[in-house]
N, C-alpha and C positions, 0 to 999 in steps of 0.2 A: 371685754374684747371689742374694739372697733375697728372695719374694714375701711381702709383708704385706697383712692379716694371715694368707695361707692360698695356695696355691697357683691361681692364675686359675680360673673356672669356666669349663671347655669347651663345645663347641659352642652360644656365643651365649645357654644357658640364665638365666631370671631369677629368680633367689631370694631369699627374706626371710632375716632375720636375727633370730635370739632377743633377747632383753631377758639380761641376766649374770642366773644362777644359779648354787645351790655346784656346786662339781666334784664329778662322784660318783667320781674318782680319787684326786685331792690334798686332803686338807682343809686346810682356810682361803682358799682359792683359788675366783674365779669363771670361770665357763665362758659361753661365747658359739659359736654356733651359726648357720650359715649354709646352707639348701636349700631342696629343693619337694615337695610331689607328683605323681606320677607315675601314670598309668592304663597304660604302654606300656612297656620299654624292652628294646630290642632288647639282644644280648648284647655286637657294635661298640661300643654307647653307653655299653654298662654297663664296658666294659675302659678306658674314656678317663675315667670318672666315678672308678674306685677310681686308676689312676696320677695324679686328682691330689686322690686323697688322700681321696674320699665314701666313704661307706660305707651299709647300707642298712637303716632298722626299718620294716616294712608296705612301705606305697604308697610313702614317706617317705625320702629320700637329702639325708645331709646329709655335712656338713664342718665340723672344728672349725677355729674363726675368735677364738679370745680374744689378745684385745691382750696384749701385753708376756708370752704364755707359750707357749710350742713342745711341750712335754712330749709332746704326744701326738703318735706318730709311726709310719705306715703300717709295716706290716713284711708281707713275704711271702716262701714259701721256694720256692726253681729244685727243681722236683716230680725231675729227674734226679739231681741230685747231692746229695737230702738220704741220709743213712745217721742213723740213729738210734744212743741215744746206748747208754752199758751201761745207764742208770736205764732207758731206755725198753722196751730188749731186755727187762727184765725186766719192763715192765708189759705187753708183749707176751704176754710166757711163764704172766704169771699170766690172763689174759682168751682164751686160745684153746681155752674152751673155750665161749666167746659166739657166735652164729652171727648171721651178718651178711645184710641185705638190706636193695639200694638201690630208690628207686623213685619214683615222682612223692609229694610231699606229700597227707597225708590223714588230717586230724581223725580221730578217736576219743574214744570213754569214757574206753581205757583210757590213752591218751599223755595226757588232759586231766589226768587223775589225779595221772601221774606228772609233769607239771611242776609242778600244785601243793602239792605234798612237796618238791618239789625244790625251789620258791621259799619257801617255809615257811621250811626250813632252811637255805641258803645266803641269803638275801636278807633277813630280819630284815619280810619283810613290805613290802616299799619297792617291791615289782611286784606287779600286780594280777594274781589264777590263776584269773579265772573266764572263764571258757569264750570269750564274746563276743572279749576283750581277745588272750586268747591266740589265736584265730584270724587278728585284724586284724596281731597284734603278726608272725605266721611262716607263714600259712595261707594269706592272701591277699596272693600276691605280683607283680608285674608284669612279673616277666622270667622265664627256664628257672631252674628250681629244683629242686635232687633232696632226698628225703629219705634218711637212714642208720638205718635201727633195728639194735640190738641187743639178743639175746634170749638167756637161759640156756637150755640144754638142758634145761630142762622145760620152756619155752616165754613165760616171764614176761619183760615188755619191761623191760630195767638202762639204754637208753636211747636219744638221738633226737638226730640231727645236721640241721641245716637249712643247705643249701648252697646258694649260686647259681652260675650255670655262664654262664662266655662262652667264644669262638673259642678263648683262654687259657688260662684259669684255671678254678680253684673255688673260691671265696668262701665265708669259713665266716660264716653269721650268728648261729644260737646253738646250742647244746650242752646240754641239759638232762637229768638220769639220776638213777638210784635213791640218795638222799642215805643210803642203808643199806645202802650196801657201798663203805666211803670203804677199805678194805682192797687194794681191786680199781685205785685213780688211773684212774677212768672219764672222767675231763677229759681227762687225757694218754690216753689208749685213743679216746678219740673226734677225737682230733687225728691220733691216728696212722692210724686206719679211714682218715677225708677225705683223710689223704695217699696213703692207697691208690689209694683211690677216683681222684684224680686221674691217678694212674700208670694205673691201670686204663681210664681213660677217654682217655690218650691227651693231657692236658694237659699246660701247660708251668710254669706255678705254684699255689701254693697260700696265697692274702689270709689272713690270719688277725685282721685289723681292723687295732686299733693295739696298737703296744706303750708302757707308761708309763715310764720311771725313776723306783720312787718308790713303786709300787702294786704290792701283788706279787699280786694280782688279774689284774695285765696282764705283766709282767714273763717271766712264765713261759717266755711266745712265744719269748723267746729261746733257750731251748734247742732250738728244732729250729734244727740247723744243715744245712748251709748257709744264713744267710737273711740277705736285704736290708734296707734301711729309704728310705722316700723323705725325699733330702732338703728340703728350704725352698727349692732352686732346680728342684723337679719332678724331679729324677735320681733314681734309684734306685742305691744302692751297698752292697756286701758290710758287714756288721754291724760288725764291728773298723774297717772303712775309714771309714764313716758316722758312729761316735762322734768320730772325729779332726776331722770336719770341725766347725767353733762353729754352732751353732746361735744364733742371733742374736735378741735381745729389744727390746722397745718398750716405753717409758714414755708411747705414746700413749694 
């Protein structure tokens, strides 16, 4: 059984749908998008919205819904059985000397700063850094949501994870850090903190959005192993299992 074009929206909710735009994954390809806003959402609501497959920017939970292409596909790893890889061991061993603290999300000077350095250089300018944007875009959110800073032992912020937290899980929304210490794989470092974090908190997985075939922007995700992917019939199954299944397309 596979759901077209996206897996059912739960509990009764009503959503709009985008007009096609380019994919900011696959080039030549368009993208279509289905959600709402939200002023509220409990963390129940928020564990049934990512199993089928939403994800969250601001107020804003949506779902990709493009006809005739599947590419993008939930992935998240069982927070017990992940073990990190040798590449990772080692980006561990280079960053412990970064000092870590969780805490409720909160603006600053200096985090506004550092996302827009960060967007400068990784984003070619294609996301707006000023202040107002970045707030709406990770600041003001509508469900539990923890922040991650990491700091050098002098005390300078290398960078900031934005999490959301249900009954489950930890949900990573985005990841931004010092684009001047690419030395350090502060992506993979701030991937491996939220898995901490989870483990330390006591949950049972860790969302990591989606993963692409095809983007190696998104691709990455796979290397924390153990990890799942949801498939087109709402199941979640081990990564090697998941690919075997067809993924199935529409020329509607």
């Amino acid at each position: 059984m596979s759901f077209f074009p996206a897996p059912p929206v739960p509990l009764g909710l009503a959503v709009s749908t985008t007009q096609p735009h380019p994919c900011p994954y696959l080039a030549g390809r368009a993208a279509v998008s289905r959600g709402f806003g939200c002023g509220d959402a409990p963390g129940w609501a928020y564990q049934e919205l990512m199993d089928a497959g939403f994800r969250r920017s601001g107020r804003v939970f949506y779902q990709m819904a493009c006809p005739g292409c599947r590419a993008c596909v939930p992935i998240r790893v069982p927070v017990g059985t992940f073990r990190p890889s040798k590449s990772q061991r080692r980006v561990l061993r280079r960053n412990r000397d970064l000092v870590l603290s969780l805490g409720r999300p909160r603006l600053t000077a200096e985090k506004a700063d550092l996302y827009a350095r960060y967007l400068a250089a990784r984003h070619d300018r294609q996301m707006a850094g000023d202040v107002p944007d970045l707030e709406d875009f990770l600041y003001r959110t509508p469900t539990q949501t923890v922040e991650v800073c990491l700091r050098s032992p002098e005390g300078r912020l290398t960078g900031v994870g934005i999490c959301d937290r249900t009954p489950l899980a930890l949900s990573s929304v985005y990841f931004y850090f010092d684009p001047d210490l690419p030395r350090r794989s502060l992506g993979v470092f701030g991937s491996l903190v939220e898995l901490r974090a989870a483990r330390v908190l006591g949950l049972r997985y860790y969302y990591l959005g989606y993963w692409v075939r095809g983007c190696s922007k998104m691709e990455y995700k796979e290397a924390f192993r153990p990890c799942e992917l949801l498939g087109t019939d709402g199941l979640w199954r081990p990564f090697g299992e998941a690919l075997r299944v067809p993924r199935p397309h529409s020329s509607r």
